[in-house]
C-alpha positions in Angstrom: -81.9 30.2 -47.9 -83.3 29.1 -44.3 -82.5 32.8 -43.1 -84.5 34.1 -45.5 -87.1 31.8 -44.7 -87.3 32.5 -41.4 -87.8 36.7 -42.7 -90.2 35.4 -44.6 -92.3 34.1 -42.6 -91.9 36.7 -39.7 -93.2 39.6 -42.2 -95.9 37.2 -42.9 -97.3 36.4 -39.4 -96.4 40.4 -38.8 -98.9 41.3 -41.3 -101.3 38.6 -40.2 -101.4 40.8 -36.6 -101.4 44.0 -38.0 -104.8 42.9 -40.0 -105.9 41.8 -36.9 -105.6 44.4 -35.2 -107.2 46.5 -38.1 -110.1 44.0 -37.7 -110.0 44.6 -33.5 -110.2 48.5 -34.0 -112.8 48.1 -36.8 -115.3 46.7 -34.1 -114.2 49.0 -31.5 -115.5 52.1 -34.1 -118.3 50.3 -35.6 -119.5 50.2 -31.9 -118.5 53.5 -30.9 -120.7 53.8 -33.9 -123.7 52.6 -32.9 -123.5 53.6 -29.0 -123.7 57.4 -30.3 -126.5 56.5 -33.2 -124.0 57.6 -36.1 -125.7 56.6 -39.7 -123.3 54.3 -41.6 -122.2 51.7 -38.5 -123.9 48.5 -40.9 -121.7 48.8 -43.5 -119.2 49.7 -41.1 -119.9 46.4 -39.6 -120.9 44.1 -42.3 -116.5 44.9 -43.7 -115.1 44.5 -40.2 -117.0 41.1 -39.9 -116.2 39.9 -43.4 -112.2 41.0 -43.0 -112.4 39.4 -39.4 -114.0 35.9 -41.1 -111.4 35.6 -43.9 -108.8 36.1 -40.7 -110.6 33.5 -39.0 -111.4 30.7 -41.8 -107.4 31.0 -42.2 -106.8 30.1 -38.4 -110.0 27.7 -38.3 -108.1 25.2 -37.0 -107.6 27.5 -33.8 -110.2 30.1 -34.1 -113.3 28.0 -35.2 -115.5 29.5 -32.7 -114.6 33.1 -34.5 -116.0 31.7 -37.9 -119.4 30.8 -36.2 -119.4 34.2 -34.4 -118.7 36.2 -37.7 -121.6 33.8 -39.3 -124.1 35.1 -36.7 -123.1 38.5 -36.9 -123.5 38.1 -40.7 -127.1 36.7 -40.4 -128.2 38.5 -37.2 -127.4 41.9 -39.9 -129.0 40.0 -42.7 -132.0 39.1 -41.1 -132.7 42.2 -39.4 -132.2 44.4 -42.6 -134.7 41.9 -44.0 -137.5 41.9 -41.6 -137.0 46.2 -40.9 -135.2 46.0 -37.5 -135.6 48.4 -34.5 -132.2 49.4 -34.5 -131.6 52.9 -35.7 -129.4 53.0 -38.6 
C-alpha cells in the first residue's frame, strides 16, 4: 500500500508540472501574441491567467504573490476592456 502511495502521489505532482508548464507556454504565446499584433491574444490571455490562478490558489501557501499577480492581470484586462483601451486587439 505505501508503494503505491508513493506512485500516487508522483503522477500527481507530475501532472501538477506538466499544467504548469502548459500555463508557462500559454503566456510565452499569448505574448508572442500581442508583440506581433495578432487578434485573439485577450482571450488567449484571460485562459492562461485563469489556469495559472487555479495552479496558484492550490500552492497559495508558497506562491501567494502569483494569486495577486493573476488578480491584476485579471482586472488590468477587465478594466481596460471596460473603459476601450489603446491596446490593439
Amino acid at each position: 500500500m505505501r508503494s503505491f502511495l508513493h506512485w500516487g502521489a508522483g503522477i500527481i505532482l507530475a501532472l501538477h508540472g506538466l499544467i504548469w508548464g502548459v500555463a508557462a507556454l500559454g503566456f510565452v504565446l499569448v505574448a508572442a501574441a500581442f508583440l506581433l499584433g495578432w487578434g485573439g491574444w485577450r482571450p488567449g490571455l484571460i485562459a492562461v491567467t485563469l489556469l495559472s490562478l487555479s495552479l496558484t490558489i492550490l500552492d497559495a501557501g508558497i506562491a501567494f504573490a502569483g494569486v495577486a499577480v493573476n488578480i491584476v492581470i485579471l482586472l488590468a484586462l477587465w478594466f481596460g476592456s471596460r473603459r476601450g483601451s489603446t491596446i490593439p486587439n
